[in-house]
C-alpha positions as a printed Julia matrix, in Angstrom:
133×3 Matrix{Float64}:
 106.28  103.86  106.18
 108.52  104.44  103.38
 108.35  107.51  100.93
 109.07  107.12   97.41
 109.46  110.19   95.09
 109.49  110.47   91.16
 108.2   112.36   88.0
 105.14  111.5    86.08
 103.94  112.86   82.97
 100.44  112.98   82.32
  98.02  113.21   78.75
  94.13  114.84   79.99
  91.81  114.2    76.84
  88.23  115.68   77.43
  85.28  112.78   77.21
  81.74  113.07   76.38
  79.55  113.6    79.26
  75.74  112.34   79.33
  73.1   114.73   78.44
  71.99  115.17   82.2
  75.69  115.87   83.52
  77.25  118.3    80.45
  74.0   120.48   81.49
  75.28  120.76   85.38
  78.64  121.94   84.27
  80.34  119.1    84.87
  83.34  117.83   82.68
  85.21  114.65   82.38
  88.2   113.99   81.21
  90.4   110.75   80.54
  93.7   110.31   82.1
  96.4   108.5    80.65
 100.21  108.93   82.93
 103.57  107.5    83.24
 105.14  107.36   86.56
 109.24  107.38   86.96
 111.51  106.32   89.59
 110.85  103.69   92.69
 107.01  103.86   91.48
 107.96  102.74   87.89
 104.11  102.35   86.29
 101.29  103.09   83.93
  98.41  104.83   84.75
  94.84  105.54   83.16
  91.4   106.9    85.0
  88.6   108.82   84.67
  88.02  112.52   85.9
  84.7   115.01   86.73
  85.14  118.36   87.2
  83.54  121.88   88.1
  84.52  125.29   87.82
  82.84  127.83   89.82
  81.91  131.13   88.83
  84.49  132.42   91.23
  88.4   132.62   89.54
  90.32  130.0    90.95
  87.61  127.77   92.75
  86.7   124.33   91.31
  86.62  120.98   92.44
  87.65  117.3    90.87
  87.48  113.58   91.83
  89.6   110.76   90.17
  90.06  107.5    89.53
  92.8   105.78   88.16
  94.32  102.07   87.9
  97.92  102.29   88.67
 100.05   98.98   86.96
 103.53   98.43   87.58
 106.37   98.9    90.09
 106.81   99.29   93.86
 110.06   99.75   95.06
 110.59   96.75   92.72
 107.61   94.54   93.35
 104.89   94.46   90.56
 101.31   94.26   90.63
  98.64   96.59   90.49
  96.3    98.63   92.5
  93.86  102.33   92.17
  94.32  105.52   93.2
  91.23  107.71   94.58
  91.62  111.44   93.95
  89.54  114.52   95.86
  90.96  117.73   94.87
  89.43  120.99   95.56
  90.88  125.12   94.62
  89.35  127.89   96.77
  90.11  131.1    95.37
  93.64  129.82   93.85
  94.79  127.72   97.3
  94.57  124.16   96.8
  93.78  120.99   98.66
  94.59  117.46   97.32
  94.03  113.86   98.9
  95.22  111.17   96.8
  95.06  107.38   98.47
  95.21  104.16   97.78
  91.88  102.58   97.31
  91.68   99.69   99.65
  92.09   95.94   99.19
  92.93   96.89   95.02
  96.29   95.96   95.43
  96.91   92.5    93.06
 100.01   90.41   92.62
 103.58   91.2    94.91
 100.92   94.38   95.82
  98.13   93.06   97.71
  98.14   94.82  101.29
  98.92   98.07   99.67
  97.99  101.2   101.44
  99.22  104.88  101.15
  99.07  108.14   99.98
 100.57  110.44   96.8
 101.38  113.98   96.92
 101.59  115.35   93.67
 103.22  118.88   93.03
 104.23  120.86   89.98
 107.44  122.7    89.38
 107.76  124.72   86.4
 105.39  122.62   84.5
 107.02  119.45   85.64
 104.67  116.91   87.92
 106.79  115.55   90.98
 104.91  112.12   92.97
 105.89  111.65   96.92
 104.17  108.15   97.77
 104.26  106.81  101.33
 103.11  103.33  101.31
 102.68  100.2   103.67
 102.21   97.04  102.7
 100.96   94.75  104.88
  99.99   91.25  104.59
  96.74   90.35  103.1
  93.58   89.5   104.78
């Protein structure tokens, strides 16, 4: 499976939560990114998060509807995101939602591993893409 690696830059803007939710701590937050490189796309989702009373631990879960390039071929497709922080070490699983893949896309399937650099967000995505069913 190829890898493909790149840059994004990302805008969080805090939404309003329903009454029931913004009393469980909850937040959500809108995403709005542009990826760079072999995935050449724009991105926007939807966040919830938690902080927990100990520094360091919280939890999120994403969605977001990636449309663009792969390697070249356009189309679009989501990416589902579980991220947790335990006492400062994180873990992070970011895949391809399947059978969302549309146009030169459909068959998509992979992963993204997202790090940060001195405030700069780097992508690795390994992807397959197989025929369509």
């Amino acid at each position: 499976m190829p890898t493909i690696r790149g840059t994004f830059d990302v805008k969080i803007s805090p939404e309003t939560l329903s009454d029931t939710a913004a009393q469980s701590g909850l937040g959500r937050l809108s995403l709005d990114k542009r990826y760079h490189g072999a995935l050449d796309a724009r991105a926007q989702g939807e966040m919830l998060s938690v902080r927990a009373a100990v520094a360091g631990s919280a939890g999120y879960v994403a969605l977001e509807r990636v449309d663009g390039t792969v390697d070249g071929r356009h189309g679009s497709f989501y990416l589902q995101h579980s991220g947790s922080m335990t006492r400062g070490a994180p873990v992070l699983s970011v895949t391809v939602v399947p059978d969302t893949g549309t146009g030169q896309l459909q068959g998509l399937s992979g992963s993204l591993a997202i790090r940060i650099e001195e405030g700069k967000h780097y992508y690795d995505f390994t992807y397959e893409l197989t025929e369509a069913q």
